[in-house]
PDB file of N, H, CA, C and O in Angstrom:
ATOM      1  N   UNK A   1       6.743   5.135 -17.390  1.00  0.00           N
ATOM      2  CA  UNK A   1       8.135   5.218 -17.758  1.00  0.00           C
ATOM      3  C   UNK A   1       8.859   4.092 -17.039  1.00  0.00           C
ATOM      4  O   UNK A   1       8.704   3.996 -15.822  1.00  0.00           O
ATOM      5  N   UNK A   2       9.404   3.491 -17.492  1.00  0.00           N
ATOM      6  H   UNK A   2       9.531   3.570 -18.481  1.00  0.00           H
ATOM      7  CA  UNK A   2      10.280   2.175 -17.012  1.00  0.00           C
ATOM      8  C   UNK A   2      12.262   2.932 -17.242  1.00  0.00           C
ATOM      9  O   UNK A   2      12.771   3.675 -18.081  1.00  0.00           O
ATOM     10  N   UNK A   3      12.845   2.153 -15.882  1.00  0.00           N
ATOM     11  H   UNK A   3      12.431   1.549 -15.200  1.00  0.00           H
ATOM     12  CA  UNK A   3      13.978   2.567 -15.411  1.00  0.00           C
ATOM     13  C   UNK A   3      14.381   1.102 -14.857  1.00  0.00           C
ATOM     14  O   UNK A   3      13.676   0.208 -14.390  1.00  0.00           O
ATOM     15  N   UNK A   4      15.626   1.175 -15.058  1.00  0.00           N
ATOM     16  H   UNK A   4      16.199   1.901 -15.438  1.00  0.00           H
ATOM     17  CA  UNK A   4      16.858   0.264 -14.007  1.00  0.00           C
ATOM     18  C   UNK A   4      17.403   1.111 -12.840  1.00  0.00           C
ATOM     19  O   UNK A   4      18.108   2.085 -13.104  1.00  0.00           O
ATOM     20  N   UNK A   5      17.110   0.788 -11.545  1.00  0.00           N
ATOM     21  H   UNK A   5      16.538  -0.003 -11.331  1.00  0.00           H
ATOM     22  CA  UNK A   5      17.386   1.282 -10.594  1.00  0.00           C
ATOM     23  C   UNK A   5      18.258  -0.217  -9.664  1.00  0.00           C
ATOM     24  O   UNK A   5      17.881  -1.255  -9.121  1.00  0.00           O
ATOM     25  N   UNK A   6      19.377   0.377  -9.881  1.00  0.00           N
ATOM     26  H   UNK A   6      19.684   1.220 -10.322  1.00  0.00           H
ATOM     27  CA  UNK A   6      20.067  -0.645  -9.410  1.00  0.00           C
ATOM     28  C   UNK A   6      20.359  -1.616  -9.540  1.00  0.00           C
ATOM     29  O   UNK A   6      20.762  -2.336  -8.627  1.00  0.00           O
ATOM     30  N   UNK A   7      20.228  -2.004 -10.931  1.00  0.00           N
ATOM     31  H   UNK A   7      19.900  -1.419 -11.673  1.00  0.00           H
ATOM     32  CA  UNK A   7      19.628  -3.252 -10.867  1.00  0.00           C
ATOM     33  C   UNK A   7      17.998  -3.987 -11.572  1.00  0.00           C
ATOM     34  O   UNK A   7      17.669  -4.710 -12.513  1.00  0.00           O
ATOM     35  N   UNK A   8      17.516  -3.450 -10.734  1.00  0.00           N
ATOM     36  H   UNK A   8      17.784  -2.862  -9.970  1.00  0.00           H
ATOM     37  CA  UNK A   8      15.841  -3.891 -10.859  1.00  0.00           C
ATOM     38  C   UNK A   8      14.860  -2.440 -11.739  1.00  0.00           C
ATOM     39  O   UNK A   8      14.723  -1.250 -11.453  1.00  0.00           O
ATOM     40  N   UNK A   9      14.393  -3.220 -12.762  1.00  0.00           N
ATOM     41  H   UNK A   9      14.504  -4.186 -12.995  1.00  0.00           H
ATOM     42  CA  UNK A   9      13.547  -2.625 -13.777  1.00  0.00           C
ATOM     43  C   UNK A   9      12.399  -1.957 -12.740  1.00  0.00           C
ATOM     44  O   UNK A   9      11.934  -2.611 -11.806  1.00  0.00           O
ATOM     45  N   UNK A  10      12.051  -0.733 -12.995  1.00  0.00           N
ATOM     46  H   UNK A  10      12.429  -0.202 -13.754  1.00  0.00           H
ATOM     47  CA  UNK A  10      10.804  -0.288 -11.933  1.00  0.00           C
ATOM     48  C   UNK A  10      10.104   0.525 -13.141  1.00  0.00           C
ATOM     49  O   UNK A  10      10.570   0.657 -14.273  1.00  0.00           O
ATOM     50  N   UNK A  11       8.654   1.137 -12.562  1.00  0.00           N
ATOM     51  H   UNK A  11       8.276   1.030 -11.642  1.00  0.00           H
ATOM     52  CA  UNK A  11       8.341   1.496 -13.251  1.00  0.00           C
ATOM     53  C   UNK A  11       7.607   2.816 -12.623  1.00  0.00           C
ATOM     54  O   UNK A  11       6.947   2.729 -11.587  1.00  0.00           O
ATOM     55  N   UNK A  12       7.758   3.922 -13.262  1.00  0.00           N
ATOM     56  H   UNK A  12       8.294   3.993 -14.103  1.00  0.00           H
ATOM     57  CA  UNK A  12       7.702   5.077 -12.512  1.00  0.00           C
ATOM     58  C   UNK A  12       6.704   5.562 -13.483  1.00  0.00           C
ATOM     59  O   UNK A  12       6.673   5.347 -14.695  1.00  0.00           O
ATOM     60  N   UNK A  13       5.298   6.760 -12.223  1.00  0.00           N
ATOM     61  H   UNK A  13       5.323   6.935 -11.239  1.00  0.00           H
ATOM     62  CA  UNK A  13       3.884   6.616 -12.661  1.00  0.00           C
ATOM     63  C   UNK A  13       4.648   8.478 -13.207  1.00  0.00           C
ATOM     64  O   UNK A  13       4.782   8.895 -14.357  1.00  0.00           O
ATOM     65  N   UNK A  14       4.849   8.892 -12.453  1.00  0.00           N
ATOM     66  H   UNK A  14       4.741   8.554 -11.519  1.00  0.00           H
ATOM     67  CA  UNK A  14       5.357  10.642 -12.608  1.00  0.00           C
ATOM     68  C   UNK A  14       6.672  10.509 -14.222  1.00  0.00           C
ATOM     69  O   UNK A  14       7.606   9.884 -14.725  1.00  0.00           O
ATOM     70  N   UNK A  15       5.893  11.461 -14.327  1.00  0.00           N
ATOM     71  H   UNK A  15       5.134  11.969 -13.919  1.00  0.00           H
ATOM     72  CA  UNK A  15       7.274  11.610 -15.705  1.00  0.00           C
ATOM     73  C   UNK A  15       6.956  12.869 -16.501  1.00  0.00           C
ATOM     74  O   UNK A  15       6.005  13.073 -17.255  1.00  0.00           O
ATOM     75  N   UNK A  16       8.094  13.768 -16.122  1.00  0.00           N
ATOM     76  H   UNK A  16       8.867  13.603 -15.509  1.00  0.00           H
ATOM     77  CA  UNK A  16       9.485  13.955 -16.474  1.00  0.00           C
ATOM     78  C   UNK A  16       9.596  13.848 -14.707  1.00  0.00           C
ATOM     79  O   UNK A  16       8.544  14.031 -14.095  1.00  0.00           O
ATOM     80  N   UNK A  17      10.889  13.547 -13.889  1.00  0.00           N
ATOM     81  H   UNK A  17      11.744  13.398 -14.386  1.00  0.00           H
ATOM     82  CA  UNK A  17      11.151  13.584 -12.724  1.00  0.00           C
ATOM     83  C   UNK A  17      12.665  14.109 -12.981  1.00  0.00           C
ATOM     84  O   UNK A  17      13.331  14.013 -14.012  1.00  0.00           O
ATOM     85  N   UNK A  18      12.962  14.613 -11.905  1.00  0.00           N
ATOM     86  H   UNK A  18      12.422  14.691 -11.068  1.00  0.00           H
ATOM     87  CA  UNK A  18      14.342  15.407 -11.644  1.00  0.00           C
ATOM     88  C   UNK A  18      15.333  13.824 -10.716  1.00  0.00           C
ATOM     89  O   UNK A  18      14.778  12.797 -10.326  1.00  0.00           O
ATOM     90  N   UNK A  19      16.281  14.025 -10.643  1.00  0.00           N
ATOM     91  H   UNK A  19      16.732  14.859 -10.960  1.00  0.00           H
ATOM     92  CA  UNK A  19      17.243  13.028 -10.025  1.00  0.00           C
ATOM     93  C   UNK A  19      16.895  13.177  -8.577  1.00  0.00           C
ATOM     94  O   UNK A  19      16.884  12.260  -7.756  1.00  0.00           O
ATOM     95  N   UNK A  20      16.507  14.912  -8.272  1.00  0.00           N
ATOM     96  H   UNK A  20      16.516  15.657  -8.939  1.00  0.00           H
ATOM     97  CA  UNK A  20      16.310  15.592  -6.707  1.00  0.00           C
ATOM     98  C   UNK A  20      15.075  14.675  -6.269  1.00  0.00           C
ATOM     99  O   UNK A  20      14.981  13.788  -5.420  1.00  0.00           O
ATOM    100  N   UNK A  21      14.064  15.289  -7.273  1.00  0.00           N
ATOM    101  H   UNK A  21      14.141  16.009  -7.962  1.00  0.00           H
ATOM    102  CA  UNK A  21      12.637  14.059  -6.756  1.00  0.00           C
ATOM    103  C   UNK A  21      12.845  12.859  -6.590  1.00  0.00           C
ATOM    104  O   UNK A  21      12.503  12.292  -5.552  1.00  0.00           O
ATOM    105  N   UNK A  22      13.284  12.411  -7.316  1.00  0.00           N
ATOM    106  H   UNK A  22      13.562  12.872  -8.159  1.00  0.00           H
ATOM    107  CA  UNK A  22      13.228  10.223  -7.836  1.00  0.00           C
ATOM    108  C   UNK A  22      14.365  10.157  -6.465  1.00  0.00           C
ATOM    109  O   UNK A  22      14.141   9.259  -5.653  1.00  0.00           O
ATOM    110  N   UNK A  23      15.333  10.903  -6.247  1.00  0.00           N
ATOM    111  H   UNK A  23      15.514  11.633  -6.907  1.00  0.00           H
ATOM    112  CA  UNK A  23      15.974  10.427  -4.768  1.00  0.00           C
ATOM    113  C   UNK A  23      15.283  10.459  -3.657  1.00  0.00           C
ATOM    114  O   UNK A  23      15.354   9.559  -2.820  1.00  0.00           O
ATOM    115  N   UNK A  24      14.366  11.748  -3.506  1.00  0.00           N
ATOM    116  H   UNK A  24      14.308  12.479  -4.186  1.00  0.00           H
ATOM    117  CA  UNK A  24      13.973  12.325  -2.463  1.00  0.00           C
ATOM    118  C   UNK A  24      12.667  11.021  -2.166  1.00  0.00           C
ATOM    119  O   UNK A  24      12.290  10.663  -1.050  1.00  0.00           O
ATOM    120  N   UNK A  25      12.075  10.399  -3.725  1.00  0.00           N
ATOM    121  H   UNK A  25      12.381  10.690  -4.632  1.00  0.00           H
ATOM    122  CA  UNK A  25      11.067   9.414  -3.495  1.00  0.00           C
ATOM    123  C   UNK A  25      11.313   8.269  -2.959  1.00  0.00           C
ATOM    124  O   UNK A  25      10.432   7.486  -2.602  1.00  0.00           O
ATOM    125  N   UNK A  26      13.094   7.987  -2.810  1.00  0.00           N
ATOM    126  H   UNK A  26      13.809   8.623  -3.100  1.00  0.00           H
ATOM    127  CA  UNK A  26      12.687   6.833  -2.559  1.00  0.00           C
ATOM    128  C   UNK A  26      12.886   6.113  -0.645  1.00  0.00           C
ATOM    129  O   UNK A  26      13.068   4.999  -0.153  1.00  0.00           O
ATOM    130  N   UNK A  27      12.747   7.254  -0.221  1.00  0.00           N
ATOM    131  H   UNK A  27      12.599   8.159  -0.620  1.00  0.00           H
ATOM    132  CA  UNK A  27      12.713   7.375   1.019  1.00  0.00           C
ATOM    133  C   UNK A  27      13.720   7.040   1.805  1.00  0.00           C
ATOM    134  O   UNK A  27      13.352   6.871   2.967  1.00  0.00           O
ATOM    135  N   UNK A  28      15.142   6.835   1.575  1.00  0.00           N
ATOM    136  H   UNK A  28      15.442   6.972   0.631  1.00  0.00           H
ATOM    137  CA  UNK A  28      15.880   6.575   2.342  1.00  0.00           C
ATOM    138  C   UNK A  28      16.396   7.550   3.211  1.00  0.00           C
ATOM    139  O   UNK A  28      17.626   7.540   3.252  1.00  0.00           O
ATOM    140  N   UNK A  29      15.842   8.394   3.923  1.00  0.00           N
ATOM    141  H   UNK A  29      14.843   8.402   3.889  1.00  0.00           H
ATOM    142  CA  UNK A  29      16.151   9.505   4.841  1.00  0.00           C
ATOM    143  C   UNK A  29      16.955  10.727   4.083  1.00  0.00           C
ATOM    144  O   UNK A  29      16.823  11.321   3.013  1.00  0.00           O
ATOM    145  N   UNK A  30      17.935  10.793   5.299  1.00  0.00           N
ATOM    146  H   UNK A  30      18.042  10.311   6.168  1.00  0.00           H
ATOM    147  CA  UNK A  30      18.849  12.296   4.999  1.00  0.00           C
ATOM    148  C   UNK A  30      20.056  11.727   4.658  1.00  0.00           C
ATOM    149  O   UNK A  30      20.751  12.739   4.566  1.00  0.00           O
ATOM    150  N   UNK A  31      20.939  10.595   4.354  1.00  0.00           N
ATOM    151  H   UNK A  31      20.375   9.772   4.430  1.00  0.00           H
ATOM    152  CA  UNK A  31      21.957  10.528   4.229  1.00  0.00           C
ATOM    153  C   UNK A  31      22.313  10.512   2.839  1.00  0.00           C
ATOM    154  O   UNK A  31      21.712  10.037   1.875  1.00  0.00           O
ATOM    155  N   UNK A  32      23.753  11.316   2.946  1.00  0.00           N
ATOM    156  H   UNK A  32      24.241  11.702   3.729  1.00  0.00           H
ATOM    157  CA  UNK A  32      24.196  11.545   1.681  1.00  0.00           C
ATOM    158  C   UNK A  32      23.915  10.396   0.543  1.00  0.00           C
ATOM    159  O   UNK A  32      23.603   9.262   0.905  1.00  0.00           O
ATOM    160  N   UNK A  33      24.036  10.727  -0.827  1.00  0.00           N
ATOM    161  H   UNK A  33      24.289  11.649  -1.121  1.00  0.00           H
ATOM    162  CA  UNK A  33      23.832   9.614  -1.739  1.00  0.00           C
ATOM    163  C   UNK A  33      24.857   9.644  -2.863  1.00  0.00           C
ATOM    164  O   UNK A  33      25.266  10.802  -2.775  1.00  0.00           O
ATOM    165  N   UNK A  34      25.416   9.170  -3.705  1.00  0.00           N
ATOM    166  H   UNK A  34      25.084   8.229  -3.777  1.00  0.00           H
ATOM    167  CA  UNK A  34      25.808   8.802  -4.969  1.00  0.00           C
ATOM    168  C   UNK A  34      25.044   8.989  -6.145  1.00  0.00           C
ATOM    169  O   UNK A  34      24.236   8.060  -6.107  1.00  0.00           O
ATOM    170  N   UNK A  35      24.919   9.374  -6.741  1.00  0.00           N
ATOM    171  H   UNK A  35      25.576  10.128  -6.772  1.00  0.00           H
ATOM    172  CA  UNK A  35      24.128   8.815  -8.179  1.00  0.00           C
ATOM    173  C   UNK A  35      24.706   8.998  -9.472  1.00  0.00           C
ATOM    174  O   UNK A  35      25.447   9.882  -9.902  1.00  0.00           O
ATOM    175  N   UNK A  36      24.022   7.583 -10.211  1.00  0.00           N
ATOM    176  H   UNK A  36      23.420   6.865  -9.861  1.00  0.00           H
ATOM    177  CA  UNK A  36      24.999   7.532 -11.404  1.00  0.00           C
ATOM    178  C   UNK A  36      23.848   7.257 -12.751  1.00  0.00           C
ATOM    179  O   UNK A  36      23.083   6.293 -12.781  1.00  0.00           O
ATOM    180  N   UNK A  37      23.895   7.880 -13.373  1.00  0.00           N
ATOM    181  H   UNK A  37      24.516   8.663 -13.349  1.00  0.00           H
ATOM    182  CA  UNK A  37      23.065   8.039 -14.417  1.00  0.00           C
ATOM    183  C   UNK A  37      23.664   7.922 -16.002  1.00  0.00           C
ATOM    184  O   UNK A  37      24.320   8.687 -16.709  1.00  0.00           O
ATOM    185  N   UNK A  38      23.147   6.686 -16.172  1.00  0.00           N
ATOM    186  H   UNK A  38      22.614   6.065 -15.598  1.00  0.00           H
ATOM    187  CA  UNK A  38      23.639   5.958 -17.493  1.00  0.00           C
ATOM    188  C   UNK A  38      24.789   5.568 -17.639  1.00  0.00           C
ATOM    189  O   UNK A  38      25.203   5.262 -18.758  1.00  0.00           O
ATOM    190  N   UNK A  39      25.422   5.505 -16.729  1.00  0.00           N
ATOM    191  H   UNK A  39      25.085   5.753 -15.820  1.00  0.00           H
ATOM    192  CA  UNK A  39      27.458   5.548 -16.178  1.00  0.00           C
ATOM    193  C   UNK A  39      27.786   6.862 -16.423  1.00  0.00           C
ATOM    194  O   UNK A  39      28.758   7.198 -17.100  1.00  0.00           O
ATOM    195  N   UNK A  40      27.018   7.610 -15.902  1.00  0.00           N
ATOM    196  H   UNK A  40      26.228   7.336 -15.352  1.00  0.00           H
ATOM    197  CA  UNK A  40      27.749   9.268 -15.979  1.00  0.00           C
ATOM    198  C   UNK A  40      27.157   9.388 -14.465  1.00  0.00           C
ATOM    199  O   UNK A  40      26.008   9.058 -14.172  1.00  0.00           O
ATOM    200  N   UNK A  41      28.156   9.935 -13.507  1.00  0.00           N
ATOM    201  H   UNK A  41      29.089  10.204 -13.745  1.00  0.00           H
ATOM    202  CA  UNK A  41      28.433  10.626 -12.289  1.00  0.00           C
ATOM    203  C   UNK A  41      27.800  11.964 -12.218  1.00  0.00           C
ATOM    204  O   UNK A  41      28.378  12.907 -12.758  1.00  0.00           O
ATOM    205  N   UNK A  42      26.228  12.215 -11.364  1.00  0.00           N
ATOM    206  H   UNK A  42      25.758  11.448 -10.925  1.00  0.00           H
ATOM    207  CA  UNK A  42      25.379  13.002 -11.261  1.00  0.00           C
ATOM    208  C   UNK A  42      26.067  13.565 -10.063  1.00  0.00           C
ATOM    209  O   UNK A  42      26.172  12.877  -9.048  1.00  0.00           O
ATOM    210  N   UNK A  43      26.694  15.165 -10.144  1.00  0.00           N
ATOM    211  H   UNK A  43      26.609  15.723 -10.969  1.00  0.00           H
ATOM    212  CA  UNK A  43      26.844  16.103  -8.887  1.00  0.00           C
ATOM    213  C   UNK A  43      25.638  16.240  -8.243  1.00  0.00           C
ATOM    214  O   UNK A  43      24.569  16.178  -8.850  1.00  0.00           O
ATOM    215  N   UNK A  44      25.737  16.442  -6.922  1.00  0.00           N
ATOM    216  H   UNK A  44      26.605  16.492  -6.428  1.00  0.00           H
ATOM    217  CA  UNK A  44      24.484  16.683  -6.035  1.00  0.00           C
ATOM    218  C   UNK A  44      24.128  18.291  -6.810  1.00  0.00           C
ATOM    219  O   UNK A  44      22.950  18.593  -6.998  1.00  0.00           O
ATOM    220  N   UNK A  45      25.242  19.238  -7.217  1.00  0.00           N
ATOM    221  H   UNK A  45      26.199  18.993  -7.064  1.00  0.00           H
ATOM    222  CA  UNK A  45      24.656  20.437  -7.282  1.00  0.00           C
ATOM    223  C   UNK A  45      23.567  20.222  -8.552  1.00  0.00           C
ATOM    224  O   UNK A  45      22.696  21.049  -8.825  1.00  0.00           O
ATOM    225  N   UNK A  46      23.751  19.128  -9.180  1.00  0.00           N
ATOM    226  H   UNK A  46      24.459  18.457  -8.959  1.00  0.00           H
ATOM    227  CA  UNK A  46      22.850  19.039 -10.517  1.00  0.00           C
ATOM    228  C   UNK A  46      21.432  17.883 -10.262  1.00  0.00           C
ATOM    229  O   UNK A  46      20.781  17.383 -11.180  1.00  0.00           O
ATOM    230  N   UNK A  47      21.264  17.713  -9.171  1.00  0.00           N
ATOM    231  H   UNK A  47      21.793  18.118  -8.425  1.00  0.00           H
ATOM    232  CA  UNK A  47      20.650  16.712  -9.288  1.00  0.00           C
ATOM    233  C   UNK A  47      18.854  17.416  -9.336  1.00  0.00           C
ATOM    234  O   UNK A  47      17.817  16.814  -9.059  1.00  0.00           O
ATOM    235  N   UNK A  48      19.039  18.972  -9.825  1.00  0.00           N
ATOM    236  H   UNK A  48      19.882  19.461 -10.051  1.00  0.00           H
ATOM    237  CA  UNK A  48      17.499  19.223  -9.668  1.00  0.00           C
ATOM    238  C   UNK A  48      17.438  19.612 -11.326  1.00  0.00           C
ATOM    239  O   UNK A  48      16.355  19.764 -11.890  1.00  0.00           O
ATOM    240  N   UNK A  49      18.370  19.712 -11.832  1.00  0.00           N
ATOM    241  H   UNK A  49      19.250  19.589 -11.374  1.00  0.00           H
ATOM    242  CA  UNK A  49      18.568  19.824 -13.566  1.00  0.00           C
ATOM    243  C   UNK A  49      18.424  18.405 -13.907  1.00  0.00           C
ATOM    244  O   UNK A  49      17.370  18.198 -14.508  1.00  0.00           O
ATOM    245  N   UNK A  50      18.956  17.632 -13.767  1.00  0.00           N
ATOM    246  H   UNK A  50      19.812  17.799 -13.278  1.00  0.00           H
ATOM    247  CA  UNK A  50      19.020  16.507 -14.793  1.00  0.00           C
ATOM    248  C   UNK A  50      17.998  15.502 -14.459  1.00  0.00           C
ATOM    249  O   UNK A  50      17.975  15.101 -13.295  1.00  0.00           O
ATOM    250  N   UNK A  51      16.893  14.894 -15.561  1.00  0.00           N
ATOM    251  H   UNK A  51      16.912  15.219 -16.506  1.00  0.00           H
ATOM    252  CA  UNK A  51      15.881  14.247 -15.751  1.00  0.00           C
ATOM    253  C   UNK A  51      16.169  13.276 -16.084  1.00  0.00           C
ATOM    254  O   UNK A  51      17.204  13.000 -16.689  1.00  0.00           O
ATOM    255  N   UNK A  52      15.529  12.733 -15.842  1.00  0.00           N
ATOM    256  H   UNK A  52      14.687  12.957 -15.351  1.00  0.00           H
ATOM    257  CA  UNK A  52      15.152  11.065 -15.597  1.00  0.00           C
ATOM    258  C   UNK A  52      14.860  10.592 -16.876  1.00  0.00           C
ATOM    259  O   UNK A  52      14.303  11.685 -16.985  1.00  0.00           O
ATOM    260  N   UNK A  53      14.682  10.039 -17.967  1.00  0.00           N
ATOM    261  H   UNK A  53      15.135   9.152 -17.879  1.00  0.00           H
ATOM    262  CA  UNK A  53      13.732   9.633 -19.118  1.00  0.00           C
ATOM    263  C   UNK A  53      13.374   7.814 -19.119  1.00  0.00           C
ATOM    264  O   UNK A  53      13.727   7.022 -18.246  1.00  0.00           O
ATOM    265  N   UNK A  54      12.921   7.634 -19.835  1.00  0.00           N
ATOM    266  H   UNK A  54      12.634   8.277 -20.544  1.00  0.00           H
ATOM    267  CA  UNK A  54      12.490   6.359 -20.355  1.00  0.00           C
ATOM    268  C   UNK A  54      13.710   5.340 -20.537  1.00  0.00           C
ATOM    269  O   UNK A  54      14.594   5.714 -21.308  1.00  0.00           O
ATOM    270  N   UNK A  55      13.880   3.936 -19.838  1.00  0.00           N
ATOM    271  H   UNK A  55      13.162   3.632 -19.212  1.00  0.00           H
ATOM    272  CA  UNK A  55      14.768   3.419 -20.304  1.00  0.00           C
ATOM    273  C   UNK A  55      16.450   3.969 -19.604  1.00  0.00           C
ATOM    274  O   UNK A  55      17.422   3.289 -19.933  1.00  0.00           O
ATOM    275  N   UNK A  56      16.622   4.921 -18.875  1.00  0.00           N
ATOM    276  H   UNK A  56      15.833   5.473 -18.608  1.00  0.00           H
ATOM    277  CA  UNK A  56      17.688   5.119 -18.072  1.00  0.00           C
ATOM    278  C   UNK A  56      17.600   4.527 -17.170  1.00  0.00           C
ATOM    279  O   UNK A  56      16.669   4.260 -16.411  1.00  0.00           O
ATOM    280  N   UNK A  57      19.340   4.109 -17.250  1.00  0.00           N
ATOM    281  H   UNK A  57      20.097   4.326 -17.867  1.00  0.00           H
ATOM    282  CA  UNK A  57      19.766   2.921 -16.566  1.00  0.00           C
ATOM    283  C   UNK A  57      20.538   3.861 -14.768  1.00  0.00           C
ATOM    284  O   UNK A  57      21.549   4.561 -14.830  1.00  0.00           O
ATOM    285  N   UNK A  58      19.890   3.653 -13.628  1.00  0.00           N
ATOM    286  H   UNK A  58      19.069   3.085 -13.578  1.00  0.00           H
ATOM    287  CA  UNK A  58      20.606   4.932 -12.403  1.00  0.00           C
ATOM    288  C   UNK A  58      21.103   3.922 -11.583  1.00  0.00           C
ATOM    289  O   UNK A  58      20.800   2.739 -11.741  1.00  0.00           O
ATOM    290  N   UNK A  59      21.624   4.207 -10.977  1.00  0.00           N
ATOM    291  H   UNK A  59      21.870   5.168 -10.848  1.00  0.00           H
ATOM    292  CA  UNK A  59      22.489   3.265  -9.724  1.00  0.00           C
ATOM    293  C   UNK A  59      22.898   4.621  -8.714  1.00  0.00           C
ATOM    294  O   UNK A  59      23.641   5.589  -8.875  1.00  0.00           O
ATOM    295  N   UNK A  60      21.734   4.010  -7.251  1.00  0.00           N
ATOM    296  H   UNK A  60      21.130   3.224  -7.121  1.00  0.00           H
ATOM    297  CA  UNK A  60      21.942   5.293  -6.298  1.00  0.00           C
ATOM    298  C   UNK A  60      22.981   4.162  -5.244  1.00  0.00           C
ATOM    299  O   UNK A  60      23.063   2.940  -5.117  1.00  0.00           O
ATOM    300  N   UNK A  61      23.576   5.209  -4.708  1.00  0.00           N
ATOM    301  H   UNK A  61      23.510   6.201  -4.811  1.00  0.00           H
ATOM    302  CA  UNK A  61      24.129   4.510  -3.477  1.00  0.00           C
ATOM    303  C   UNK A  61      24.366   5.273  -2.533  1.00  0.00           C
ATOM    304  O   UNK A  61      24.902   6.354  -2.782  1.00  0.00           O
ATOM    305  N   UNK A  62      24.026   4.912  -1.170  1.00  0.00           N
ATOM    306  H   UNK A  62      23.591   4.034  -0.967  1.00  0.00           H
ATOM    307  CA  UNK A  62      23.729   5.301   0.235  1.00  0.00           C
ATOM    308  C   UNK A  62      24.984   5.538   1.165  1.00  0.00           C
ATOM    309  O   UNK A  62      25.283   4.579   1.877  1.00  0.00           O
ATOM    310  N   UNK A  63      25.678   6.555   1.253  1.00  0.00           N
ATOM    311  H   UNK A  63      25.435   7.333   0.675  1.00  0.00           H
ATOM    312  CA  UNK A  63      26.787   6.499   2.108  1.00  0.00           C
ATOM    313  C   UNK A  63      26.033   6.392   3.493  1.00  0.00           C
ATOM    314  O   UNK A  63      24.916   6.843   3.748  1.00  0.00           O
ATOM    315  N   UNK A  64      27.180   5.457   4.624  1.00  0.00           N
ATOM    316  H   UNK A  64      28.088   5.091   4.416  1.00  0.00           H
ATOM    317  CA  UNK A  64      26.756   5.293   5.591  1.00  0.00           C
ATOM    318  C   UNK A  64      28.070   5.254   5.929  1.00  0.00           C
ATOM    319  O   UNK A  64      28.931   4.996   5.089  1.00  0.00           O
ATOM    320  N   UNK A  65      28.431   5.587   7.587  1.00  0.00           N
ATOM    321  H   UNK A  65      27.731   5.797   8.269  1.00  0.00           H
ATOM    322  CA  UNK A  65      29.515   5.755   8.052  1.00  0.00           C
ATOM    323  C   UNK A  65      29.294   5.028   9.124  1.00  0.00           C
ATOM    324  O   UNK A  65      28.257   5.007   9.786  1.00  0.00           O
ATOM    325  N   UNK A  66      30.854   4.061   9.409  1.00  0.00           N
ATOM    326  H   UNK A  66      31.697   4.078   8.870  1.00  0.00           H
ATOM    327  CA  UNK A  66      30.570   2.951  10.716  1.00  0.00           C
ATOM    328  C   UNK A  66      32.131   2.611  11.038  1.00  0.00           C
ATOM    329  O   UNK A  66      33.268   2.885  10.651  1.00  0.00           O
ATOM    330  N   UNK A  67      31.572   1.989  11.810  1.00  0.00           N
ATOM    331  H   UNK A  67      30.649   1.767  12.124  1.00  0.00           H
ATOM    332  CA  UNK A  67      33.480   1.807  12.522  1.00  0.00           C
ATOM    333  C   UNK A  67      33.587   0.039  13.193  1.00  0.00           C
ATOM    334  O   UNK A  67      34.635  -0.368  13.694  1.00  0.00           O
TER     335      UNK A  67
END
């Protein structure tokens, strides 16, 4: 299954994947995230409902807090 993640075309071996998994895969720890799926705004409470498919375009982003 091929995806735009950010940007960059990847290609993912697992398929069907949840938004919860494909975040949880891509190892950036515990900090909160963003996600945006196809330009639609994914709630964290939904992110173990809504699937991933072929050709979706996601843009995650990493809150980080600094001063």
């Amino acid at each position: 299954m091929e995806i735009t993640l950010n940007g960059q075309v990847r290609n993912l071996v697992k398929s069907p994947v949840s938004v919860h998994d494909f975040v949880a895969s891509l190892d950036i720890g515990e900090a909160p995230v963003l996600v945006e799926l196809n330009g639609e705004a994914v709630l964290t409470r939904e992110f173990s409902e809504r699937i991933i498919s072929d050709g979706d375009v996601i843009e995650v982003i990493r809150m980080v807090a600094g001063g």
